[in-house]
N, C-alpha and C positions, 0 to 999 in steps of 0.2 A: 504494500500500500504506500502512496503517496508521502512522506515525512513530512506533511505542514501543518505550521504554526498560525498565529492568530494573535494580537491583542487579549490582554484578560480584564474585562472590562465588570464588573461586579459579578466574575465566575463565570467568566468564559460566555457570555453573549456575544452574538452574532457580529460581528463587525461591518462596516461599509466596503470597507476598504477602499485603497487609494492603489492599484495594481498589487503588484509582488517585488519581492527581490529577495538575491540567494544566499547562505552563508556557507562557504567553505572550508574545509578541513587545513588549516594553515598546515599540516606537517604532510598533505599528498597536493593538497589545490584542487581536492573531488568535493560535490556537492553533499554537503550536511544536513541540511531542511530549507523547504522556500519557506518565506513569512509572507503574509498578506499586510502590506502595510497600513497604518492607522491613516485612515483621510481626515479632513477637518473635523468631518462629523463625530466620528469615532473619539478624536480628543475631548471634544465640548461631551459627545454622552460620558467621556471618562471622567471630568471634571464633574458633572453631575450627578452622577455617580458618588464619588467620593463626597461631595456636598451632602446629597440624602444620606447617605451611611453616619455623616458627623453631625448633621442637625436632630437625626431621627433617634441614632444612638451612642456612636463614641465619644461624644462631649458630656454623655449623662454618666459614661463610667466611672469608675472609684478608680485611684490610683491602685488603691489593691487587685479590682478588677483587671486591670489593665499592666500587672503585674505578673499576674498567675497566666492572663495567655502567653504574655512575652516568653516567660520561661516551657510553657507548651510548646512553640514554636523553635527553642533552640533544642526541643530534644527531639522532636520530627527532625530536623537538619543533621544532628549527631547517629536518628536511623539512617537518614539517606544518604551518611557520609560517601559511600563510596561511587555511589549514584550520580552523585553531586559530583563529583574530582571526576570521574570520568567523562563527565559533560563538559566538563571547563578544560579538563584535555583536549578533550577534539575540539572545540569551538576557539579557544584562546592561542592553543599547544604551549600549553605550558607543563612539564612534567606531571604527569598521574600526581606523585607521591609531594611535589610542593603543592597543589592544588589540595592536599588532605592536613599537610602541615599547616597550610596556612590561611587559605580562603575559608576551606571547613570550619578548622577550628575558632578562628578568630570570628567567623561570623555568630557560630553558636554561642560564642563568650558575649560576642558585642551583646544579643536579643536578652543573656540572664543578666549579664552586668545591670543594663539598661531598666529591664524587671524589676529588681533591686532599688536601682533610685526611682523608679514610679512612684514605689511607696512611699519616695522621702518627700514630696512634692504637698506642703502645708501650710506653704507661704510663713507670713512671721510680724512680729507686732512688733512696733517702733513708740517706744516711751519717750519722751523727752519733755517731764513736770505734765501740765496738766495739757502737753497736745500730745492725745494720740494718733498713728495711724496704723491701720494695717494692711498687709503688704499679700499681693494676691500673685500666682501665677496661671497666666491662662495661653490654651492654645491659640497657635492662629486660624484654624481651621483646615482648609486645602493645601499643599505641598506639594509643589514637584519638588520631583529630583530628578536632575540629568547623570544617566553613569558614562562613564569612558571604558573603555575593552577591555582592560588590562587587568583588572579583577573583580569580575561584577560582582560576584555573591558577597565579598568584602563593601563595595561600594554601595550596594542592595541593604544590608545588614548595619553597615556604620552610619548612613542614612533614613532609613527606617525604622529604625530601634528607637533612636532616641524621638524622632517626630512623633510615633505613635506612642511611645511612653509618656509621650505629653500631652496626647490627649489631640493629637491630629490626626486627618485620613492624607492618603497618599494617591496621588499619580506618578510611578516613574516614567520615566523615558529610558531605555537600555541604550548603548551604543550599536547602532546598524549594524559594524560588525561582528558583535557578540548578544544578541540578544537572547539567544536561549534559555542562559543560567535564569537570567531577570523573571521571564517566563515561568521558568519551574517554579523558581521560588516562591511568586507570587501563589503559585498552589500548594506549594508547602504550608503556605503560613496559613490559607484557608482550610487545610486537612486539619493541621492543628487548634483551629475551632475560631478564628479570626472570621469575625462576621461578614457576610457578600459587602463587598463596594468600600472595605476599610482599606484598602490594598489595591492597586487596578498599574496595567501597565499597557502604554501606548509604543510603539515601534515604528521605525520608521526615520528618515532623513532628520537632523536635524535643523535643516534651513528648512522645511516645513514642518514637521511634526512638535520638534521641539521647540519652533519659532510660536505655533500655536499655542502650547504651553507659557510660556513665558509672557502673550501678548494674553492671555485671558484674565479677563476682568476677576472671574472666581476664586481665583492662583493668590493667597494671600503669604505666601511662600518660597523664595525658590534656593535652592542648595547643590552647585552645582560642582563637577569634578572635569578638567579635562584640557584644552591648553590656554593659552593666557590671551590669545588671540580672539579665539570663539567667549573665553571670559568675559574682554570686555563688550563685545556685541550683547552678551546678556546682560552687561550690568547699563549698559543705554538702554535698554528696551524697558527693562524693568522699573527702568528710571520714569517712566510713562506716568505708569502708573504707583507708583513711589512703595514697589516691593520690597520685601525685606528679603538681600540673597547674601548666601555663603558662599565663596569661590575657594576650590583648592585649587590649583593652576599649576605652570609648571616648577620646573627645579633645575637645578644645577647644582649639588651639592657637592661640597670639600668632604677629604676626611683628612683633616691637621692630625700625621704623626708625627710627633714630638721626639728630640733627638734620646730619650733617656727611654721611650718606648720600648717595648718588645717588641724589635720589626717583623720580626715571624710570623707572632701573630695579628700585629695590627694589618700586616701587609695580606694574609690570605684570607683575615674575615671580609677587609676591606673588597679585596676580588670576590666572593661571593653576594656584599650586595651590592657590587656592581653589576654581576650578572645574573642577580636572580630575574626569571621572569624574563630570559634575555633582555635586560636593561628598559624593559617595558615597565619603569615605575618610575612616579613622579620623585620620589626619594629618594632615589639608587643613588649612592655615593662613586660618581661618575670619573672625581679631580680629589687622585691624590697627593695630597703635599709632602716633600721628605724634604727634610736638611740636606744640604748639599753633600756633605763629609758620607751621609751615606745613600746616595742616590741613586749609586750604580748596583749596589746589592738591592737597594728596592724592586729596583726594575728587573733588577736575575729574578728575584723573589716572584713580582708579579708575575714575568715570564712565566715559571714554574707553573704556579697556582693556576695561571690561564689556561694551561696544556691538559689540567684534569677537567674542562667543562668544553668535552667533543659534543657537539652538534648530534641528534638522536630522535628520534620516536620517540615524543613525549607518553606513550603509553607503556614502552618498556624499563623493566626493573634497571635501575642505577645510571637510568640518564637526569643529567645534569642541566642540560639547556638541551630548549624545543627551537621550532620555529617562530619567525615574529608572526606577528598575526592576520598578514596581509600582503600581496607583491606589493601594492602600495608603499606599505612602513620597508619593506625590504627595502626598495630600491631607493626609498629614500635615505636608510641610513647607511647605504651601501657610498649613495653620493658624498656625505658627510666624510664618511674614512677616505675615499678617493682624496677632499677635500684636504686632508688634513696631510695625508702626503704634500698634495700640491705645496702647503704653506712648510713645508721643512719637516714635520713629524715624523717620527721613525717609528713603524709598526715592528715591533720587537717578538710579537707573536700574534699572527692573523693578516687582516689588508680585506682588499677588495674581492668580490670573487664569491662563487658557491663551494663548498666544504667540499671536500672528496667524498664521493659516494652515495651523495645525497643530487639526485637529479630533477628530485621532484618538492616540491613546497617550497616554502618559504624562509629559507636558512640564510643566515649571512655566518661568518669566522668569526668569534670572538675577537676582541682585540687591543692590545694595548700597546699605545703608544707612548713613545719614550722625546726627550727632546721639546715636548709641549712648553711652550711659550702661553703668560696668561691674555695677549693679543690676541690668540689665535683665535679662530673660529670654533675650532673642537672643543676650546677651553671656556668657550664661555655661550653657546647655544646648546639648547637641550635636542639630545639626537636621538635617545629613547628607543637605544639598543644595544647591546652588549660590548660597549668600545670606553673604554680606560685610560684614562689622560693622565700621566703622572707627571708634576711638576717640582722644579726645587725650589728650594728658599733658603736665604743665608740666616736670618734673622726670625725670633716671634713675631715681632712686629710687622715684618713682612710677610710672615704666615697669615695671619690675620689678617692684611691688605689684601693679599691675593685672594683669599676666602671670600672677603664681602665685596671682592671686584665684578662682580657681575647684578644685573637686574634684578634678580631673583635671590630668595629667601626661604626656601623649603622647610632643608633641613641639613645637617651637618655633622661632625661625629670629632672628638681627639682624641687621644692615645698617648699615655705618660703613665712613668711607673709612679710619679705622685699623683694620685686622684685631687687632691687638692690646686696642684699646678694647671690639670687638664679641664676641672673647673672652671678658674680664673680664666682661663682660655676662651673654654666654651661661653660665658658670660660676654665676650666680645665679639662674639661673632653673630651675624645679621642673620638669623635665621629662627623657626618658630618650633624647633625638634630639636637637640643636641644630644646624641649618642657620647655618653661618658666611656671606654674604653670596653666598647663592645656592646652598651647597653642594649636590652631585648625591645620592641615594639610592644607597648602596652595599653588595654583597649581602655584603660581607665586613667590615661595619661590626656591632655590635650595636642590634636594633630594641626597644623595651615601653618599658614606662608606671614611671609615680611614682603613689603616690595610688591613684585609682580609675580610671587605666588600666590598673591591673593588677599579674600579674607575671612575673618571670623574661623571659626573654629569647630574639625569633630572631633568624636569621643569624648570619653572623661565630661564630668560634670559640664564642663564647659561647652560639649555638645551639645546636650542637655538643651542649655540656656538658650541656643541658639532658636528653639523652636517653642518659645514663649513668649508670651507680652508680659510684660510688667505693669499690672493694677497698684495705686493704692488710694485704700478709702478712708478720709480722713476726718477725725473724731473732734 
C-alpha cells in the first residue's frame, strides 16, 4: 500500500490539501512517504482547532491535570522508543542508536520534567505594608511552533512540553524535510490520553504553510527553531500583529581549550560534538581554539579522533555518522569545505568529494581543517555539517576575542584543569550555553542565543516562562 501521510488536525481529519510532496531516505535518496501538504484551509481549520480544544477544555485544566498527562505521554514515547529512532533514522539519517540516546531520551525527560513544574505553577503574593498584589500566570492560548530537520522529536518535545504545561494548545509546523517524526508524535501524545485538537500538526512549505501560521490573527504565540535568516522574516511578520516569538537560530560555536587542559580529552569530546548528527546542530562546537605551543598535537589529535566517524548506514550497529539530510545540505556544505581550501585551509583529514563506497545518498567526508584563520569564511558562517575548524591563539585574551568574533551566540564550551579558571573564562564569553569541561546537555538547564542566535529561551524553568503572561491583581 501507498506510504502516505496527512496533517493531524484534531486526530487525523481529513485535510484539503495543497498537492503533495516527497520525503526521502537521506542514507539511499529512495522514497520514504509522500505527504499531502496543509493548504490555507487546513492551517486556519488547525488553528481552530487548537482554539476549540483550549476554550472548551485545556484552559479549565488543573496544573495537576495537566501534569499527570504530561508524564502519560513521556512513557508512551519510552514504549515506542525504538519505533521512534528508527523513524528519525531513515527520515533525518542520523545513527539508529544517537537517535535512542538522545532524541528518545531527552524528549521523554523534556514531557516528565515539564509534568513536574505544571504542578509548580500558583502564581504568588506580593506584600509590600498595606498594598497588596497578586501575581497570576496565564497561558496565551494558541502556539505555533516551527521545527527544523535536524531533531524533530527533540524540537517536538522541548516545545511542546512546556506550552502545554502551561496550559496552551498547539499547532506545529515540522520541517518539509523531516516531517514524519512530528506526525507520529503528534499520535503519540493523543494515544497517551491528550484530548483531540490539544496537539495538531500542519506540513508543508514554509513560505506558505508556515507563513500562514505566523500571519494568523489566532496564533497568540510563536517559538521558532531554524536559521537566522528565515528568523528574522518571522520576527517582521509577527511584528504585525505584535506576537510574542522565541527564536533559537543559528551558531557558531568555540570550544576554548585552555593550555593546562587535558588535550586528549578536550580534543576528542570536542570532535564528537562537532560531528554529532553530522554537524546538523545549531550547537555543535564547530571552532576549536588551542594555544599555539600546542596546536600541532591538536590537530594530530583531531586528525585521529576524525578517522573513527566513517560515513555508514545510519541503521547499522556502530556507525558513527549518517548522511546529511538532503543533496540540498550536501552540496551545500560540500561548497563550504571546497571554500575553505580556496581561502588557504588545510583539510588534515576529509575535503570535498563522496566517501568511498558510499555511491548512493547523501554523504559528505568529515572534516577538519587545520591552518583556519578567524577571517575566514569557515570560521565564522555556520555550515551545518561535519567540518572542524581549528584555530590558535597566543593569549586568553585573544581566546576570548576570537570566541565572541563572530555574529552569533549559541553556545560555547572551555576546558582547564582549574574549573574555576574555565569558569572565569566561560563568564566572558558571548554566548547563552557554556559547556564547563565537558559538561552534559541538561533539559532542566536554560537553552538560546546572544546576538543572532536569537531569543528568549527553552527548557529549564525559563522555558516555562516563555509561554505565559504575567497577570497581577492589585489589592
Amino acid at each position: 500500500m501507498e506510504n502516505v501521510w496527512s496533517g493531524y488536525i484534531g486526530g487525523w481529519l481529513a485535510t484539503e490539501g495543497a498537492g503533495t510532496f516527497d520525503v526521502h531516505e537521506p542514507a539511499t535518496g529512495e522514497l520514504l512517504a509522500t505527504v499531502v501538504a496543509s493548504s490555507d484551509a487546513d492551517v486556519a481549520r488547525a488553528v481552530a482547532e487548537a482554539r476549540r480544544a483550549y476554550d472548551e477544555h485545556w484552559r479549565h485544566t488543573t496544573p495537576r491535570e495537566r501534569a499527570t498527562l504530561m508524564r502519560q505521554v513521556a512513557q508512551v514515547i519510552r514504549e515506542h522508543a525504538d519505533e521512534i529512532a528508527e523513524l528519525e533514522a531513515r527520515e533525518v539519517g542520523k545513527p539508529k542508536r544517537d537517535a535512542l540516546r538522545f532524541d528518545v531520551a531527552y524528549s521523554s525527560s523534556a514531557f516528565d520534567y515539564y509534568g513536574g513544574l505544571a504542578e509548580t505553577l500558583h502564581g504568588e503574593i506580593i506584600d509590600s505594608g498595606p498594598i497588596e498584589a497578586r501575581i497570576k500566570y496565564e497561558p496565551y492560548g494558541v502556539v505555533a511552533a516551527i521545527l527544523p530537520f535536524n531533531w524533530p522529536p527533540l524540537h517536538f518535545s522541548k516545545k511542546c512540553a512546556p506550552a502545554l504545561a502551561a496550559g496552551n494548545t498547539v499547532v506545529l509546523k515540522p520541517a518539509e524535510l523531516t516531517p514524519l517524526t512530528a506526525l507520529r508524535f503528534a499520535e503519540i501524545a493523543q494515544e497517551a490520553g491528550l484530548p483531540e485538537g490539544i496537539v495538531n500538526v500542519v506540513v508543508g512549505p514554509g513560505a506558505t504553510c508556515g507563513q500562514r501560521l505566523v500571519e494568523h490573527p489566532d496564533v497568540a504565540k510563536i517559538a521558532f527553531t531554524g536559521s537566522t535568516e528565515v528568523g528574522r522574516r518571522i520576527a517582521a511578520a509577527a511584528a504585525e500583529t505584535i506576537k510574542r516569538v522565541t527564536l533559537e537560530l543559528g551558531g557558531k560555536s568555540a570550544n576554548v581549550i585552555l593550555p593546562d587542559a587535558d588535550l586528549g580529552t578536550a580534543v576528542k569530546v570536542g570532535v564528537a560534538k562537532a560531528f554529532t548528527n553530522a554537524g546538523q546542530t545549531c550547537n555543535a562546537l564547530t571552532r576549536m581554539l588551542v594555544h599555539r605551543d600546542s596546536y600541532d598535537e591538536a590537530v594530530a589529535l583531531a586528525a585521529k579522533n576524525a578517522e573513527r566517524y566513517v560515513p555508514g548506514d545510519p541503521m547499522a550497529d556502530g556507525v558513527r555518522i549518517g548522511p546529511l539530510v538532503s543533496a540540498a545540505q550536501r552540496d551545500r556544505v560540500t561548497g563550504f569545505i571546497e571554500q575553505g581550501l580556496a581561502e588557504g585551509a588545510r583539510a588534515v583529514v576529509g575535503g570535498p568529494g563522496q566517501p568511498a563506497g558510499l555511491d548512493t545518498g547523501y554523504y559528505v567526508m568529515p572534516t577538519v581543517f587545520a591552518g583556519v584563520t578567524p577571517d575566514m569564511v569557515v570560521a565564522r558562517e555556520e555550515i551545518f555539517g561535519p567540518v572542524l575548524c581549528v584555530l590558535a591563539y597566543d593569549t586568553e585574551d585573544e581566546a576570548v576575542d576570537i570566541a565572541n568574533g563572530t555574529p552569533y551566540g549559541l553556545a560555547a564550551a572551555v576546558w582547564s584543569a582549574d574549573q574555576d579558571r574555565a569558569v572565569a573564562v566561560g563568564r566572558r564569553l558571548r554566548a547563552g550555553q557554556v559547556e564547563i569541561n565537558g559538561g552534559a546537555f541538561n533539559v532542566a538547564a536554560p537553552f538560546g542565543g546572544f546576538g543572532q542566535s536569537g531569543y528568549g529561551r527553552e527548557l529549564g524553568r525559563y522555558g516555562l516562562e516563555e509561554f505565559l503572561e504575567i497577570k497581577s491583581l492589585q489589592f
